[in-house]
N, C-alpha and C positions, 0 to 999 in steps of 0.2 A: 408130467412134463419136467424139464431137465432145463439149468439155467445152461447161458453160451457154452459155457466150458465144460456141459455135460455133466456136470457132480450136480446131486439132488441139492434141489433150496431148501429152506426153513420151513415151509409150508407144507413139503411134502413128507419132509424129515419127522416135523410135526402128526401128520396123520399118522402116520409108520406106527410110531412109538404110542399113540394116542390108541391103537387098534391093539398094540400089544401088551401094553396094559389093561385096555378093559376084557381081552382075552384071559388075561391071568387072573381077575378077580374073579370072573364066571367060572373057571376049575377051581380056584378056592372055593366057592362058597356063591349058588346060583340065589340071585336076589334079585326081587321082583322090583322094578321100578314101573312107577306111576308116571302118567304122563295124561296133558289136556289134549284129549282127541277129539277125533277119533283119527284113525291110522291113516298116513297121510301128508297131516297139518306139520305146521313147522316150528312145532314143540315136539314133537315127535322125530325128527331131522336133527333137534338140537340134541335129544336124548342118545339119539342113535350118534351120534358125533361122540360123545362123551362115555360112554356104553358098550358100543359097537353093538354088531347086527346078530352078533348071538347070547345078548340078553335075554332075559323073559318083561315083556311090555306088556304094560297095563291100560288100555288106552280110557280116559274118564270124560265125564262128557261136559264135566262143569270145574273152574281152579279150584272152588272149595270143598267139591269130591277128592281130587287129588290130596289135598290138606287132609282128610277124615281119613285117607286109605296111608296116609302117611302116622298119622296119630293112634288109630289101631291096628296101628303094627301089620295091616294086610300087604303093605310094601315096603320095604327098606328104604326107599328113595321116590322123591317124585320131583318130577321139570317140571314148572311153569314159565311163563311170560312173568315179566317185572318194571318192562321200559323200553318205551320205542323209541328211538331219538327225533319220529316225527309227531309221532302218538300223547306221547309223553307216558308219563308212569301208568300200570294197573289197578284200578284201585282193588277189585278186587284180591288182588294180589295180598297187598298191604294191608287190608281188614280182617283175611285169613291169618298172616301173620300173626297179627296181634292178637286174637281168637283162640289158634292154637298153640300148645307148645310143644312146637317143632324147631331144629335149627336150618340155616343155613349153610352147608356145607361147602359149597361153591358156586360157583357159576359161568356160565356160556352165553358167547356172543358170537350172532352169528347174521350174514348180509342176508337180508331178506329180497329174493328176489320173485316175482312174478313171471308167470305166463300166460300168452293166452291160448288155450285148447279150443278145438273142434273140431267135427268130421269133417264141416262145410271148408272148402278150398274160396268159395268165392261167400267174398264181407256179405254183400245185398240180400242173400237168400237167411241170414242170421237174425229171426226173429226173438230173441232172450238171449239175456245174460245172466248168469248163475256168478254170484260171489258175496262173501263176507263184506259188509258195506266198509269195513277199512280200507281193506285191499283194495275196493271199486274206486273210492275216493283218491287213493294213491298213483290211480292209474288215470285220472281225468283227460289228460295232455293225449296221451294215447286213443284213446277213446273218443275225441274231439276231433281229432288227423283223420280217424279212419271213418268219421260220422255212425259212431257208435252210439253217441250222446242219447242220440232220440227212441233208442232201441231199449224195450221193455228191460227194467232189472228187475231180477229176482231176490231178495236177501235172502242169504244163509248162514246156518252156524259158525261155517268154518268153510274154509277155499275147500279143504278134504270133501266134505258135503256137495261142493259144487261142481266138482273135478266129476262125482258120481250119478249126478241128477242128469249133467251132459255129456256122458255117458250113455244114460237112458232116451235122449233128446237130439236127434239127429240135426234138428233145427235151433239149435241152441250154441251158444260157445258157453266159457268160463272163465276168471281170473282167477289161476291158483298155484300153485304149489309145481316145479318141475317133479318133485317125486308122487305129487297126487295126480298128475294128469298122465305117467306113466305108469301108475297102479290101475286106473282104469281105462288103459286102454285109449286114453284120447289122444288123437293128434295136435301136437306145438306150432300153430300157428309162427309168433312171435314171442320170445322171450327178454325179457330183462324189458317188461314194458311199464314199469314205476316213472315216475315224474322224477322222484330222487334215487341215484344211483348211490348213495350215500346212506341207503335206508338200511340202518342195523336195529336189531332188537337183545337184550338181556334178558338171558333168563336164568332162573335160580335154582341149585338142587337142593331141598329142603331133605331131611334125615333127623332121627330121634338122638341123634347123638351130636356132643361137642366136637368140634377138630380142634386138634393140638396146633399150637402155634407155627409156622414155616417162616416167617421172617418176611414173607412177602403178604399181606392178609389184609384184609376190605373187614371193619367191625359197621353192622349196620345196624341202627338206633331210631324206633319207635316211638315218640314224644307225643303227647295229650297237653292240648290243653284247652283253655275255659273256649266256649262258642262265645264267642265277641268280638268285634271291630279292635284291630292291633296285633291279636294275640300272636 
């Protein structure tokens, strides 16, 4: 898209350079990055943002898999989740951290939005619904309008997981991912169907090595202390 006056905005100027960059680091030197999958999810979106589409992806099925294929060395880089601004923080996230030693190299933020997928054109014959219970909970408002509410959930690991079970379930929908419900083939009902339109998540590119200073830099800090009321 082009802003009134037809010259590219910031956003797309953004992507541009964002793509030709991680193009140039993939003919330097092809480096396997780790990511919480499985393929799909939207750590996987964030990766591929910052990456681009001709990396080599590692898709892991747990964050502190990711952490272990980062620490030996099986990947150069690995995305996690770190912060949903509804969610609040990961803890897993933060306990890997401090577990391994790994750094933080950077990080990505990016809107999370929601879909809902299925074959079914008409709501009443949708017996199941496939989603990560985050995403299910974030979508309540939605789900309430269409008299979803009363309609079997199913949890799963991840929206990617649920995008693929209704897939398999003709009688089913999903709350997932716009790139997992076009990976498997399901039709988008409805999109951008979250309660908060506002809903962003952080996530972090952990790497076995330091970054040099830029002038512009986030130092993130670790702190322990005693288990007891105050601390």
């Amino acid at each position: 898209s082009k802003e009134d006056n037809g010259i590219l905005g910031y956003e797309e100027i953004e992507a541009i350079f964002s793509e030709i960059f991680a193009i140039s680091r993939m003919f330097q030197k092809e480096e396997t990055i780790a990511f919480l999958g499985p393929v799909g999810t939207y750590t996987h979106q964030a990766a591929k943002n910052e990456f681009g589409k001709n990396a080599k992806y590692l898709p892991i099925s747990n964050i502190e898999g990711v952490f272990k294929e980062v620490y030996n060395k099986e990947a150069k880089y690995g995305v996690v989740p770190i912060e949903n601004n509804t969610e609040g923080v990961v803890g897993i996230t933060l306990d890997s951290l401090k577990k391994y030693n790994v750094k933080i190299v950077s990080e990505i933020c990016i809107d999370i939005h929601h879909s809902f997928a299925s074959y079914q054109d008409d709501l009443t014959k949708i017996k199941r619904i496939y989603s990560h219970p985050q995403g299910y909970n974030q979508c309540l408002n939605f789900l309430e309008t269409h008299s979803l509410l009363d309609i079997e959930f199913i949890p799963t690991e991840s929206t990617a997981k649920a995008a693929k079970l209704a897939s398999e379930d003709k009688e089913s929908g999903a709350i997932c991912s716009e790139i997992a419900a076009k990976l498997y083939n399901v039709p988008i009902l409805f999109d951008k169907i979250e309660d908060n339109l506002a809903n962003r998540t952080r996530f972090i590119i952990i790497s076995d090595y330091k970054t040099e200073k830029s002038g512009n830099d986030k130092t993130s800090i670790i702190a322990k202390t005693t288990h007891k009321p105050g601390s």
